[in-house]
Rosetta silent file (secondary structure, phi, psi, omega in degrees, C-alpha in Angstrom):
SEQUENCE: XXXXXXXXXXXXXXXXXXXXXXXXXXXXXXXXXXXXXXXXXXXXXXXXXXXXXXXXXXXXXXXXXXXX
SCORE:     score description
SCORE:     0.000 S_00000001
   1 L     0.000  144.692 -163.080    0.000    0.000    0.000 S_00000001
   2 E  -127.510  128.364  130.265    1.351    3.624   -1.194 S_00000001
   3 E   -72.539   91.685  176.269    0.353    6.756    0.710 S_00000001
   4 E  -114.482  129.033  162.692    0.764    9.845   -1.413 S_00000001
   5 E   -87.503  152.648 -174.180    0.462   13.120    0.394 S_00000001
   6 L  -100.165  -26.391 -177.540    0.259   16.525   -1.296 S_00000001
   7 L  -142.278  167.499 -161.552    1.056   18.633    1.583 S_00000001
   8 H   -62.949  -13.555 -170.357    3.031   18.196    4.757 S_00000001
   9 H   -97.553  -29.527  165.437   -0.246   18.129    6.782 S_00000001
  10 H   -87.314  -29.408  171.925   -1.628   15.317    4.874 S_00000001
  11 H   -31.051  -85.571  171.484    1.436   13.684    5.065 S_00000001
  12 H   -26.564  -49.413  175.092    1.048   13.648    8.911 S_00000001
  13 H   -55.367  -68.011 -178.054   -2.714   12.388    8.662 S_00000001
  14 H   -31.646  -64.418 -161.533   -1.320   10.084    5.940 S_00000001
  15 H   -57.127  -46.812  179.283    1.575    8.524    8.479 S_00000001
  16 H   -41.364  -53.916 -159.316   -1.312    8.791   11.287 S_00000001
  17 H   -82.579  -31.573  174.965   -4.013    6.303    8.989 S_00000001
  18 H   -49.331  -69.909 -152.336   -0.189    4.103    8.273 S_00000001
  19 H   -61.285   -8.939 -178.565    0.499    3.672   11.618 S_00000001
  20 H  -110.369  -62.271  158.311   -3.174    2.447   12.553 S_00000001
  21 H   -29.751  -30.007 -172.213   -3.344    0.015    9.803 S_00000001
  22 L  -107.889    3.285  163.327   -0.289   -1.566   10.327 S_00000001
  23 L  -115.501  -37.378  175.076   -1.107   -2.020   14.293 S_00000001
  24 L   -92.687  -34.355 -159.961   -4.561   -3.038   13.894 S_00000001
  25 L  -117.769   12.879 -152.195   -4.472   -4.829   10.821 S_00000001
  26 L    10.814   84.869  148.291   -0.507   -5.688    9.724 S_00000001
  27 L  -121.796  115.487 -162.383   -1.205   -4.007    7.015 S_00000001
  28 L   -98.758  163.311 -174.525    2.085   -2.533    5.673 S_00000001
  29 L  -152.372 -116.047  171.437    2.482    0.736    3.474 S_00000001
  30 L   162.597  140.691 -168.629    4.516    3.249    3.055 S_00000001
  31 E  -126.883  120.415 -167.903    4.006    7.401    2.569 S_00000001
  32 L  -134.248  116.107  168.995    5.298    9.353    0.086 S_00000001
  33 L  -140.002  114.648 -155.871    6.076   12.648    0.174 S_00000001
  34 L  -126.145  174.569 -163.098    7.879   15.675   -1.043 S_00000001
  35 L   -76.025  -49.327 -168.429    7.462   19.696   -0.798 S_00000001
  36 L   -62.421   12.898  170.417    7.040   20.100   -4.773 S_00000001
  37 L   -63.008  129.205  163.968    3.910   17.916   -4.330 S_00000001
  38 L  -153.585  168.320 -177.089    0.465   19.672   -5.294 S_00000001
  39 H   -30.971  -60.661 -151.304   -3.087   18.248   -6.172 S_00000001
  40 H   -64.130  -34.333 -174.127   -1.970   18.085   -9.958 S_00000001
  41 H   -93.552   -6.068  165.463    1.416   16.011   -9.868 S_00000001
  42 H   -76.239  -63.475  178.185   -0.627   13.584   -6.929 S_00000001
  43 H   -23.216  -59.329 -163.928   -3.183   12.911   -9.938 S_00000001
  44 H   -76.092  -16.094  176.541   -0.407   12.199  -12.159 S_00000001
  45 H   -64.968  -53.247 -166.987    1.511    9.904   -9.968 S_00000001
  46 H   -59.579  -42.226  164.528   -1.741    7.550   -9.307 S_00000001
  47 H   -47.102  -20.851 -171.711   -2.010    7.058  -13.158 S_00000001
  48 H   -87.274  -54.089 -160.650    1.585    6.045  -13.232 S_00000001
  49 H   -81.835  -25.417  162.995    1.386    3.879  -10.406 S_00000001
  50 H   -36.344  -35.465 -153.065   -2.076    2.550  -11.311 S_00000001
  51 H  -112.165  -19.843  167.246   -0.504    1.335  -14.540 S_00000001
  52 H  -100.118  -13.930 -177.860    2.975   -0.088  -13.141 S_00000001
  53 L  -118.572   76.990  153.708    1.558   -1.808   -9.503 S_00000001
  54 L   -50.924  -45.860  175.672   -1.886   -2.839  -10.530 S_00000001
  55 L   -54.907  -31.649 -166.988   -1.312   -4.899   -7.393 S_00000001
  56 L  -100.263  132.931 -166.626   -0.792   -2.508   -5.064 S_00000001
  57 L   -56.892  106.440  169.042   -3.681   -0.533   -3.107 S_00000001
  58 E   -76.431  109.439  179.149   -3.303    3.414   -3.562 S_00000001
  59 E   -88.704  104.370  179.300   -4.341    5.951   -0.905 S_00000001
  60 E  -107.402  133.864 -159.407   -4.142    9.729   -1.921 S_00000001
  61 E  -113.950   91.236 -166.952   -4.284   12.319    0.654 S_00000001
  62 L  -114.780   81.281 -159.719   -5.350   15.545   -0.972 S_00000001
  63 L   -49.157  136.406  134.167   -7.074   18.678    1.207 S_00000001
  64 L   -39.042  113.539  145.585   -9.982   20.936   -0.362 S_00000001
  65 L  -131.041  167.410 -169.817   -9.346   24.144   -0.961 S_00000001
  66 L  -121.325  135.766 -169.407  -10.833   27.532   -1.599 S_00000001
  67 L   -77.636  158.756  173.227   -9.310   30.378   -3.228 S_00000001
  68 L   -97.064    0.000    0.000  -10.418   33.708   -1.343 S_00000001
């Protein structure tokens, strides 16, 4: 299982929802994240990895937001 966070806050959440899977359920995964991350390059990773892990479960951690 692949966690990708877009911002450092889902990241946390992200590591948070890891760390509770993998204690209640050994389920193991891993979270991946870096500062140049935004909504649009999270999109494009889950098509890439959809189409090279078909095996593997993808979680994407992406916050709503509203422009002012």
């Amino acid at each position: 299982m692949i966690f990708l966070a877009e911002c450092y806050a889902n990241e946390c959440f992200a590591r948070e929802l890891q760390q509770i899977l993998r204690r209640d359920y050994e389920i193991p995964g891993r979270v991946v994240h870096r500062r140049a991350f935004g909504r649009d390059y999270i999109i494009k990773m889950i098509e890439r990895y959809s189409e090279e892990r078909r095996e593997e479960l993808i979680i994407a951690v992406i916050d709503y937001k509203v422009g002012i």
